[in-house]
C-alpha positions in Angstrom: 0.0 0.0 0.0 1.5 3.5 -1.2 -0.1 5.1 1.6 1.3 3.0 4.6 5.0 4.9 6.0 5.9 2.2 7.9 5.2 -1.9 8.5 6.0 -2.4 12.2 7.8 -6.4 12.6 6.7 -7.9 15.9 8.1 -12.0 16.2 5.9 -13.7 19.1 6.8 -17.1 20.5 4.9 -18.0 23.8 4.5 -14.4 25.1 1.0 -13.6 24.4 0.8 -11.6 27.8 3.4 -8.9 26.9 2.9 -9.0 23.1 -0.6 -7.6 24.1 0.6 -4.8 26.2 3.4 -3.9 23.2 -0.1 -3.8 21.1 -1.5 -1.9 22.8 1.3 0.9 22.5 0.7 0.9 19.3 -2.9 1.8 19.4 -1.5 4.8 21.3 0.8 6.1 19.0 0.6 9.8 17.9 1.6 8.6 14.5 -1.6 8.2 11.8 -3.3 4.9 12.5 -4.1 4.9 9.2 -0.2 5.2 8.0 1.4 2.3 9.6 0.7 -1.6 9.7 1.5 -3.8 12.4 2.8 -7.5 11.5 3.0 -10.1 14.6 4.5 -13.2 13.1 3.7 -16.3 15.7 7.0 -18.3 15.6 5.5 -21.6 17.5 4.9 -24.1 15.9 2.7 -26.0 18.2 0.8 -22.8 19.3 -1.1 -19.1 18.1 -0.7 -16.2 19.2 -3.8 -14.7 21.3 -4.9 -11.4 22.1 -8.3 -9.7 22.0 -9.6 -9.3 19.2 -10.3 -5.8 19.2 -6.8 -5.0 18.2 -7.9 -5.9 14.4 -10.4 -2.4 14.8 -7.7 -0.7 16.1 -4.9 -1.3 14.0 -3.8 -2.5 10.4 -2.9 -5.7 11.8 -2.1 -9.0 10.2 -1.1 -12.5 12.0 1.3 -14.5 10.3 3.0 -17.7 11.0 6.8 -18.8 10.3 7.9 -22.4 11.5 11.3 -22.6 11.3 12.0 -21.9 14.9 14.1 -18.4 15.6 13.1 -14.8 15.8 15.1 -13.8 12.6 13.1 -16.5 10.5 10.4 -14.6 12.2 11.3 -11.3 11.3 12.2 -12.2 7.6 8.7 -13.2 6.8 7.3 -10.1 8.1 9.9 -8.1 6.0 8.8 -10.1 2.9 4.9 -9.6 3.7 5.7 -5.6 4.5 3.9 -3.4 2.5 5.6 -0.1 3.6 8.9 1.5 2.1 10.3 1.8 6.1 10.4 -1.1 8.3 10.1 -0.8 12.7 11.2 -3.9 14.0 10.5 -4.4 17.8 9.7 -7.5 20.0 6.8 -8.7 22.0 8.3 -8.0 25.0 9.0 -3.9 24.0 6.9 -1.1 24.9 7.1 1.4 22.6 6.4 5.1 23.8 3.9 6.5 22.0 6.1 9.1 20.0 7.9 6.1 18.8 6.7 6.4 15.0 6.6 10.2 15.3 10.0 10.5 16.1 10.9 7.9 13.7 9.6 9.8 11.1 11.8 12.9 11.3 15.1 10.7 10.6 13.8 9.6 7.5 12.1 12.8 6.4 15.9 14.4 6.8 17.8 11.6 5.2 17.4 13.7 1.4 20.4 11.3 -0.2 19.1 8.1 1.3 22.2 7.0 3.0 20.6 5.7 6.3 21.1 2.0 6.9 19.4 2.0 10.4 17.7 4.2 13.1 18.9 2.5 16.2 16.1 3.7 18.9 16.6 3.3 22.8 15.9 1.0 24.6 15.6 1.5 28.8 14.9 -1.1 30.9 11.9 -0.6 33.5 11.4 -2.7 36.7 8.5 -4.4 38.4 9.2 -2.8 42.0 12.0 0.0 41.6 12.4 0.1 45.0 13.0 -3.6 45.7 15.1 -5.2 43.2 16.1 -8.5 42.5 19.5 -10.2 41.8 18.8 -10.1 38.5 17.5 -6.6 38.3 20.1 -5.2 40.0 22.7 -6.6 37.4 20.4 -5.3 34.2 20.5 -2.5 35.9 24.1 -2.0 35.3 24.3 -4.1 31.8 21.1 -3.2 30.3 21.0 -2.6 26.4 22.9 0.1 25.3 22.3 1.0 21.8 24.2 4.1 21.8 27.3 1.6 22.5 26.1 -0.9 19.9 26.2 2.1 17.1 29.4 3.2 17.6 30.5 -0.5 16.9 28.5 -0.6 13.9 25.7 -2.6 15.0 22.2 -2.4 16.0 19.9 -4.9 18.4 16.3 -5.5 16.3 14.4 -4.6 19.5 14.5 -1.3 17.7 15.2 -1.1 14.8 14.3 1.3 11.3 15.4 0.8 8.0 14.2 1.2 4.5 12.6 -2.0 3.1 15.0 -1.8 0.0 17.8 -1.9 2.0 16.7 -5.4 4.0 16.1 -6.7 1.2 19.2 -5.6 -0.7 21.4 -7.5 2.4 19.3 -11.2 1.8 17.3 -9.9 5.1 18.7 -12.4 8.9 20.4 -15.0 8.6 17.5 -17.7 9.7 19.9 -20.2 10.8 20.9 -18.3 13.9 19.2 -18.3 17.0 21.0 -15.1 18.3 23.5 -12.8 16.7 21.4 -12.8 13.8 21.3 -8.6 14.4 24.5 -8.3 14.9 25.8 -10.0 11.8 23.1 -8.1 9.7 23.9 -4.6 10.9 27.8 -5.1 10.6 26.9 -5.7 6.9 24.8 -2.6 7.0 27.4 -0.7 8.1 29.6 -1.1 5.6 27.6 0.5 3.3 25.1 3.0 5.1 24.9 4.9 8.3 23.6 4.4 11.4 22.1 6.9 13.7 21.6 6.0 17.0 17.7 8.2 18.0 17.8 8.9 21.8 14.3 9.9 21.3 13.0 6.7 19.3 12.2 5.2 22.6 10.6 1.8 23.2 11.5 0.5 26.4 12.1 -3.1 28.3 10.9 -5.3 30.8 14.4 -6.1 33.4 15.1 -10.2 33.4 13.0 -10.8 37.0 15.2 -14.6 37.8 18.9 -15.2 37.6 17.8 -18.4 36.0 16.7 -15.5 32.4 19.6 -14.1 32.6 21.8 -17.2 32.6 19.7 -18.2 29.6 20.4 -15.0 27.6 23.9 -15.4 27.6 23.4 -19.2 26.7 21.4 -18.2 23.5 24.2 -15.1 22.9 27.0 -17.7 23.3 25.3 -20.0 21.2 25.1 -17.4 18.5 28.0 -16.1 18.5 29.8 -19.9 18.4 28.0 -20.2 14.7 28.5 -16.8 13.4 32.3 -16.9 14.4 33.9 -20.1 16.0 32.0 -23.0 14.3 34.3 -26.1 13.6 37.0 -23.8 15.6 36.8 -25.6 19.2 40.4 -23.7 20.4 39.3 -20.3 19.6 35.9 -20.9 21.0 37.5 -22.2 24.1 39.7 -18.5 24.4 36.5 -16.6 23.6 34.5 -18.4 26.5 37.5 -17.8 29.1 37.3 -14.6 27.8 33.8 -14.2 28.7 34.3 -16.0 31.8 37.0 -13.7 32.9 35.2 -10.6 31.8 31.9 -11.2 33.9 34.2 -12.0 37.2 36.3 -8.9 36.2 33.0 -7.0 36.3 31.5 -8.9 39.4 34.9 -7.5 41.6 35.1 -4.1 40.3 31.4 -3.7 41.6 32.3 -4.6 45.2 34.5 -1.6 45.1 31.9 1.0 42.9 28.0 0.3 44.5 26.5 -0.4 47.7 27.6 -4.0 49.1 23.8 -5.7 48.2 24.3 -4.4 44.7 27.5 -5.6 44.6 26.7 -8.8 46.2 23.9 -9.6 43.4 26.0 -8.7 41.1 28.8 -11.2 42.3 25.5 -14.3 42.4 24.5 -13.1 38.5 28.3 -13.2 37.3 29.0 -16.9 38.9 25.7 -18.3 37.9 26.1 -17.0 34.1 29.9 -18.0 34.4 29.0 -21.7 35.0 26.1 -21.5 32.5 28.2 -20.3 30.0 30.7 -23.5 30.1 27.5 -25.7 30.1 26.5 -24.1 27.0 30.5 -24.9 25.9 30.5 -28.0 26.1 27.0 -28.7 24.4 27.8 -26.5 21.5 31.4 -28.5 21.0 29.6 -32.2 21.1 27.1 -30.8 18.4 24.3 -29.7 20.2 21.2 -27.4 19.6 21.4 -23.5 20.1 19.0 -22.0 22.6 16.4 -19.8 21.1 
């Protein structure tokens, strides 16, 4: 449609309690209702995604469903149904503010010679009780996403994410094969070619990991990723990146104890150990051929 601006990319798998509330952000945007779409793709296989239904009054919004398992599977089908000439890609978990399109707009309204690649928005964390974190919180709270950081590497995370449709499609889109990474890998490609802006006021924010037991997952799923986008069928430089990693997080645990107050520092120190062992479980699986987290 030559009236639609922008074709907002939502993957879903098992989260239909947060992918509503990211929904309804979008009904509140101060953008036109009428100029974007909204594309959830449900990426499980044995499952739909659920929501009420009044979201189809409310929005331009189209259900899809992708079964190879992974988010950037996900995401490619949604960049292959887009209809738009600009692409927002967020997850279910994200909450976008509702200027998020608005402010979008203006980079690409300013971008005369068409050399943006990628708006990398923000991306805050919020917590369920500020005043009482948990051991996990408390470490996000130090570590969370930092896109400003990510830009200056090159590289942009697809929790939020703008870029032209033509350029997606001019890079082949993810790589499906990866579980994690896949942004990464993408936006260093980008990169090379076009800019990209980091948008302090492209805001859509994100839910802190509540249990230890997330966080050591995440890193799982990131080592995993980063094993086949870089070390695969090289076991002796994967074992140097994960002491690397190893040393890193316990470099970072004992700074803390010298930096923020002793329970910060003390949660801190539980995170780092407990993503430290979970990172050479994840070794050892990925060496004797086993799956990658999702």
């Amino acid at each position: 449609m030559d009236d639609l601006y922008f074709s907002v990319i939502i993957p879903a798998y098992k989260d239909n309690d947060r992918l509503k509330s990211c929904l309804a952000a979008l009904v509140s945007q101060t953008f036109d209702a009428n100029k974007f779409e909204v594309i959830v793709v449900n990426n499980d296989p044995n499952g739909s995604v659920e929501f009420d239904k009044q979201f189809f009054d409310q929005l331009n919004l189209k259900v899809l469903d992708e079964k190879i398992p992974g988010s950037y599977a996900a995401r490619n089908l949604g960049i292959k149904q887009a209809s738009a000439k600009i692409l927002a890609l967020t997850d279910s978990d994200c909450i976008p503010e509702p200027d998020w399109l608005q402010n979008a707009k203006k980079y690409f309204e300013a971008d005369a010679d068409h050399s943006l690649g990628i708006i990398a928005g923000d991306v805050p964390l919020f917590f369920k009780n500020p005043n009482k974190l948990t051991h996990a919180e408390v470490y996000e709270k130090y570590t969370g996403f930092d896109f400003k950081a990510y830009v200056k590497e090159g590289t942009c995370g697809a929790g939020n994410w703008f870029s032209y449709k033509k350029v997606m499609d001019e890079f082949g889109g993810f790589n499906p094969q990866l579980k994690s990474n896949g942004d990464t890998a993408l936006s260093s490609r980008i990169s090379k070619k076009y800019k990209i802006v980091f948008a302090s006021d492209v805001i859509v924010r994100h839910p802190s990991r509540y249990h230890v037991s997330e966080l050591v997952y995440k890193y799982r799923r990131l080592l995993g990723g980063t094993y086949h986008r870089k070390f695969e069928n090289q076991p002796v430089k994967f074992l140097n990146h994960v002491i690397n990693f190893s040393f890193r997080r316990l470099r970072f645990s004992a700074k803390k104890f010298f930096t923020v107050p002793l329970h910060e520092s003390w949660s801190i120190f539980i995170v780092c150990s407990a993503v430290t062992i979970g990172a050479w479980k994840e070794y050892f699986i990925l060496i004797k051929g086993g799956e990658t987290k999702r």
